[in-house]
N, C-alpha and C positions, 0 to 999 in steps of 0.2 A: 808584431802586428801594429805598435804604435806608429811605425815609418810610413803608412800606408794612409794615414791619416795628416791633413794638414792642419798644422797649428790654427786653435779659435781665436782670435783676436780682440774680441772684445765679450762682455757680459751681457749683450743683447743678442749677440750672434749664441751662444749657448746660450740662451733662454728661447733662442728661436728653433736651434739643433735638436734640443730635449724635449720639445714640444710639438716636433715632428711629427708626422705618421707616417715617414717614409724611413723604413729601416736603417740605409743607409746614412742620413742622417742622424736618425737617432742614434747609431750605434758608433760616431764623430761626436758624438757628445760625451759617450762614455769613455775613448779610445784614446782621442786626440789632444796635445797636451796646450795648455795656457801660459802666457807669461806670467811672472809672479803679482806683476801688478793687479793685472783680471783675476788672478786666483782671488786678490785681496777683496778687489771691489767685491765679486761675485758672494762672499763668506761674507762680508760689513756688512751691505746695504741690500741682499735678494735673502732673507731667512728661509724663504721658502722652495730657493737651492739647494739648502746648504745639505739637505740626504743626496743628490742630486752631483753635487760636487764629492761630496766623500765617495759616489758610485764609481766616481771618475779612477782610470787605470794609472793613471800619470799625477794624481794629487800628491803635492811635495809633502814633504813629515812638517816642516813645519803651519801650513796647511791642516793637518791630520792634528797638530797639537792645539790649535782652535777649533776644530771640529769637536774634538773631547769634551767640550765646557757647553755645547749646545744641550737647553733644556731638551731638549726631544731625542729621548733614549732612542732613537730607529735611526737619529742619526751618530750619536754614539756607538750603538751596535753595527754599524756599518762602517765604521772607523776599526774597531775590533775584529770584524771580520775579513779586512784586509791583509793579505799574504804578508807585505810587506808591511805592516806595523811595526814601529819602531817599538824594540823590549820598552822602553822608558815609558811609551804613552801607553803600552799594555798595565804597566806597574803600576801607574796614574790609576785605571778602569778597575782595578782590582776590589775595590770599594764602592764601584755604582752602583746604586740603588736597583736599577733593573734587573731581576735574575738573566737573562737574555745576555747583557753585555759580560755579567759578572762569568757565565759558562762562557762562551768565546774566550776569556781570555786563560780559562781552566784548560781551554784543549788545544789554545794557540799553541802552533810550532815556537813564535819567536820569545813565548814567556817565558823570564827564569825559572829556575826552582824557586827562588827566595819568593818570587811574585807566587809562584802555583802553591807554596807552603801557605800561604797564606790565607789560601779559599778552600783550607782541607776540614773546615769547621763551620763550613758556611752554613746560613738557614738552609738556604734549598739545597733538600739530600742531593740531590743529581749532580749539583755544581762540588758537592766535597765529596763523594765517590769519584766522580772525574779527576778531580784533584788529588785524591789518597793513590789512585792508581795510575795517574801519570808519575808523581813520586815514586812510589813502588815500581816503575818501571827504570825510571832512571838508575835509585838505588841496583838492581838486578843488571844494570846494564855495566857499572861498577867493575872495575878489577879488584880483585880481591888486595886486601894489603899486604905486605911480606911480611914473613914469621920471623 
C-alpha cells in the first residue's frame, strides 16, 4: 500500500497532509514515506507532530528511537504499538512510566522474553498477568530436553 503513495517532501507539506479533511490526503500522511532529512526536521522542530509522525507506516527505527524519549506517553505508546518495533526500543519501554506503553510491550510480538521476564512483577496486575502468560506460553511451546 505504501507504493500507491508519493513521497512528502517536506515538513509543511505533512503538516498540510495531516491537517487535511480530505481522506485521501490524510491517509498520504499516514502511508506515504519521507526522506530522512524531513523525518528529522519534522521530530526537532514540529513537537506537536511528533504522535503524528510515529502514526506514520513508513517511520524508520531510528526515527522510532527518538520518538521513545518524547515526554508524551501517547506518543510513546504509539511507537510501542507499532508492528514493526524494533525488540531494542521495546527493551528501552519496558520501564515507562505509563501502564499503557509498559502493556504494549507485554503483548508485543517483537519483545523478547528477557524484555517480557521483566514486567512479570509489574504494579499493574494486567501488564504482569500478560507478562506471566506470554512466558508460560513460550515455556509450553518448548521442546522437551532429552533424557
Amino acid at each position: 500500500m505504501v507504493d500507491r503513495f508519493p513521497e512528502i517532501s517536506s515538513v509543511e507539506e505533512f503538516i498540510r497532509l495531516r491537517a487535511s479533511e480530505d481522506p485521501t490526503e490524510y491517509n498520504r500522511s499516514a502511508w506515504a514515506p519521507l526522506p530522512l532529512a524531513v523525518w528529522w526536521d519534522l521530530v526537532r522542530n514540529h513537537p506537536n507532530m511528533r504522535i503524528w509522525a510515529a502514526h506514520n507506516r513508513t517511520v524508520p527505527p531510528q526515527i522510532l528511537a527518538e520518538l521513545i524519549k518524547d515526554p508524551d506517553w501517547r506518543v510513546r505508546d504509539r511507537v510501542a504499538s507499532k508492528r514493526n518495533c524494533p525488540p531494542e526500543l521495546l527493551e528501552q519501554l519496558v520501564t515507562d512510566p505509563h501502564d499503557s506503553v509498559r502493556r504494549l510491550v507485554a503483548g508485543h510480538p517483537r519483545s523478547s522474553r528477557s524484555t517480557v521476564a521483566q514486567l512479570v512483577d509489574d504494579p499493574w496486575p494486567a501488564i504482569a498477568q500478560e507478562a506471566r502468560a506470554r512466558l508460560a506460553n513460550w515455556l509450553s511451546a518448548e521442546p522437551p530436553e532429552p533424557s
